[in-house]
N, C-alpha and C positions, 0 to 999 in steps of 0.2 A: 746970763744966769750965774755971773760969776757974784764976792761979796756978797754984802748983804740982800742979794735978791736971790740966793741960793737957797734952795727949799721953800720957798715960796711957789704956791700951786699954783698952777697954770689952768685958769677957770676955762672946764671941759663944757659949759653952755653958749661960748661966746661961736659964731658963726664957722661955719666949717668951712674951711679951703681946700677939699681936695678935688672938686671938680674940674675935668682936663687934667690934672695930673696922669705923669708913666710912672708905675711902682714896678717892683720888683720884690717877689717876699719869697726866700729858698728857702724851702722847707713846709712850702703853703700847703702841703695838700692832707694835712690832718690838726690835730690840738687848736693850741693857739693859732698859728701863721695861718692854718684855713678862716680860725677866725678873722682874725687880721684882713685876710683878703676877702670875705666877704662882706667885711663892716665899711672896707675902704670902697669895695666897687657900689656898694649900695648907696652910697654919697657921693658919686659920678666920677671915679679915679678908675682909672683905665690898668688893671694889674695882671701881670706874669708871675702866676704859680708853677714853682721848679722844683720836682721831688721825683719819687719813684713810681704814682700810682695817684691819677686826678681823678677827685670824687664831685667835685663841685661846680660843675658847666653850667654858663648861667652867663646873663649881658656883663661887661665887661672885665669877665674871666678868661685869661687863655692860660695854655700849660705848654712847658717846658719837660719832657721827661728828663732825669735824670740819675745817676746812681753816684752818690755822693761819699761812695769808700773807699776812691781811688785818686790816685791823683788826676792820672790820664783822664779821666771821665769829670774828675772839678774844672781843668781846665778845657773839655770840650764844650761844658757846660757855659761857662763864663765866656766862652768864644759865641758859644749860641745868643746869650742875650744881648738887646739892641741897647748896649752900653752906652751911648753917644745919647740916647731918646729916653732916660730914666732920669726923673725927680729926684726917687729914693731907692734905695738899695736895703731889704731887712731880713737880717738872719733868724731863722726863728731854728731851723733846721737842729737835732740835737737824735741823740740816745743815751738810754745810760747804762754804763757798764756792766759787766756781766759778772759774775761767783766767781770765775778766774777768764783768766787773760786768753783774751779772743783778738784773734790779727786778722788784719783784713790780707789781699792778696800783695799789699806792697810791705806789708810787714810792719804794719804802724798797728800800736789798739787802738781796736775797732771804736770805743769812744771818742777818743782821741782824734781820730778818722774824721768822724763823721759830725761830732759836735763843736770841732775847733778848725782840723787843719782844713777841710772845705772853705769855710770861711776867708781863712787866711790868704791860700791859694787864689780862690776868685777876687777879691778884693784885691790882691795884689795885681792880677790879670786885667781888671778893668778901671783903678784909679786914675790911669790916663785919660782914657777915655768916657769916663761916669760924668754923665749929663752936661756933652759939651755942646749938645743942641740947644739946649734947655736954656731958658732966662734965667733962670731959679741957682743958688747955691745947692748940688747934690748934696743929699743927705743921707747917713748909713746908720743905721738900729744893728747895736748887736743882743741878745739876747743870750743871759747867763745866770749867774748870782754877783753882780759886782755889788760893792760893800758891802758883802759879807768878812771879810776882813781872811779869806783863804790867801797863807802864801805857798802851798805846794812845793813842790821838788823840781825845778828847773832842769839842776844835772841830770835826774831822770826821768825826763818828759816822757818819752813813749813806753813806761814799768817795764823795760830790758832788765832790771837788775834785780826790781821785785816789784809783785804785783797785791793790792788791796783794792777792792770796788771802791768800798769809799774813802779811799785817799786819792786814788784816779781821780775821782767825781770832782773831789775837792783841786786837782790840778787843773783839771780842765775849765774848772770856775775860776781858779786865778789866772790862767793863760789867755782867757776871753775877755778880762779885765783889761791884761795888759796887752790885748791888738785893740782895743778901743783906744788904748793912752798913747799907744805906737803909734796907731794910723792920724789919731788928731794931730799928731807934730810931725809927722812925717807926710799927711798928703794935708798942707793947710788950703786948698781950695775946696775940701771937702768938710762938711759939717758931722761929726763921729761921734755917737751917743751909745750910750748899754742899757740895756731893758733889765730889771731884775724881774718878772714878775710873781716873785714867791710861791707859795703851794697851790696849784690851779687842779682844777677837775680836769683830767686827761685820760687817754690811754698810755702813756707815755712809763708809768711803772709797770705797764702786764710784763716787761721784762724779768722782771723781780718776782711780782707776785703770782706771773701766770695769768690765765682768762677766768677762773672758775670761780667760786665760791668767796675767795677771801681776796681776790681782787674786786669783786662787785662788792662787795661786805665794806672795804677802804675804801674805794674810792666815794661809797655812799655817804663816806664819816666828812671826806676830804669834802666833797660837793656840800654839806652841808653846814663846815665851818668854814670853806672859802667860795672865791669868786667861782664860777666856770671861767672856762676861756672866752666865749662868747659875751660874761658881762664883764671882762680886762678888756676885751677887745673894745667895745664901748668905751670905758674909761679914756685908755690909751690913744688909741686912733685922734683922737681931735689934737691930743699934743703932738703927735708925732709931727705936722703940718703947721704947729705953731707959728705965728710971725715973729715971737720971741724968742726961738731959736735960730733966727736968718745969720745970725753974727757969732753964736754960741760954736763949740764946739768939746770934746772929753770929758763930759762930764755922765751922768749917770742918770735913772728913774725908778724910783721903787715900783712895789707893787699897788699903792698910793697913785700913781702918778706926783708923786712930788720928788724935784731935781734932789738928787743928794753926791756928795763927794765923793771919790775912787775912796779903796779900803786905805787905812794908813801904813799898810804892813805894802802895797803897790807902790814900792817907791820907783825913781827912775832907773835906780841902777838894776832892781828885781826885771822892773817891767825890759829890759835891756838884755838882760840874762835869758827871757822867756824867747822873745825875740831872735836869739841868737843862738838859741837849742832849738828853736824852729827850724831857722833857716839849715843850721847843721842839718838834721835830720834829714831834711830834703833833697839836701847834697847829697847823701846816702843810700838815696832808695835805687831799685828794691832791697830790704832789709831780710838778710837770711837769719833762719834759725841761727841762735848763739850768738848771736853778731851784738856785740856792746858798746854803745853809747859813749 
């Protein structure tokens, strides 16, 4: 999908491969990623939904619980799945930020937490071992805003120094960018993609807006000028299994399904900086009150 065959769509009629496949989708047990997992199990892919709280039992769904705001608890989690016996690997897992600055108990923001460093964490915990049963090239979906063209604050990844909802959001959209650009050159036996899939029907803003009135009021505007989850899920799901990605790997998907390029503002040395405030951080924990970056 590199060149001139970038952006070119990947026709979502052509036969589906995911029967017999092992997924893996953290994050499945609501919005999107439940879509995700039930669009993939219903076309005979055998998937492990990993969250806090399984609503969707059903033929080949299992669940993994988990609490994804800790560290100790990303890496219990990634210990638990059968990393050896996985296809695919897809983050759907996210929140979003709060009015002000909300720490989880290792002292990272809570978005931060739970819509990036999870990610980071488990994927680091199971690159060795992702789908070395398997005949198949592993493949890993991250799911963010990449090319949207956010380049965030590196130097203050976890808002120690000052905090904005939506300048976090926007970090945590360029941070997720660059573990998709990290992990393609850093684990090349693995195939590393990024989902953008734009403004979908969720519960995913009652954060913001609350449960009452003018959350069911937006989301009614949101459902009716965009997709649900349920018809991205559709969309989505066939490429994800593509045969034209068996040799691909960093690059990107709108909410189109049509491949597009990292933002240009992600360059290697940005995507390096992100990487590298990660990994600090990590050194670090647990993070006290006052404690600076």
């Amino acid at each position: 999908m590199n060149g001139s065959s970038l952006g070119m769509r990947l026709d979502p009629q052509r036969p589906f491969l995911g029967a017999g496949l092992k997924v893996a989708v953290v994050g499945g047990t609501s919005g999107i990623g439940a879509a995700f997992a039930k669009e993939m199990a219903s076309k005979g892919a055998d998937v492990i939904v990993m969250g806090r709280t399984f609503r969707d039992e059903g033929p080949r769904l299992t669940f993994i619980k988990a609490d994804l705001s800790s560290v100790e608890s990303m890496k219990a989690a990634a210990a638990e799945l059968p990393a050896e016996d996985l296809d695919m690997l897809i983050f759907t897992n996210g929140i979003l930020p709060a009015k002000t600055r909300v720490a989880t108990s290792d002292g990272l923001e809570a978005d931060l937490a739970v819509s990036y460093i999870s990610r980071f964490v488990i994927l680091r915990e199971l690159s060795e071992r992702l789908g070395t049963n398997r005949p198949r090239r592993p493949r890993v979906f991250v799911m963010g805003g990449p090319g949207l063209g956010e380049k965030g604050n590196p130097a203050d990844l976890n808002a120690e120094n000052s905090y904005s909802r939506f300048l976090q959001h926007g970090k945590t959209v360029a941070v997720n960018e660059a573990l998709v650009l990290d992990a393609a050159a850093r684990f090349p036996r693995l195939a590393v993609f990024g989902l953008n899939p734009g403004l979908i029907k969720t519960d995913i803003r009652s954060s913001i807006t609350g449960t009452g009135c003018f959350f069911r009021f937006t989301e009614g505007v949101v459902g009716y000028c965009f997709p649900s989850a349920e018809v991205y899920a559709e969309r989505l799901v066939p490429v994800l299994f593509a045969p034209a990605l068996e040799k691909e790997s960093g690059f990107h998907f709108n909410p189109k399904a049509d491949a597009i390029k990292p933002s240009k503002v992600m360059t290697t040395q940005l995507t390096a900086k992100y990487i590298e405030a990660t990994e600090a951080l990590l050194a670090r924990l647990p993070i006290k009150d006052g404690e600076k970056s």
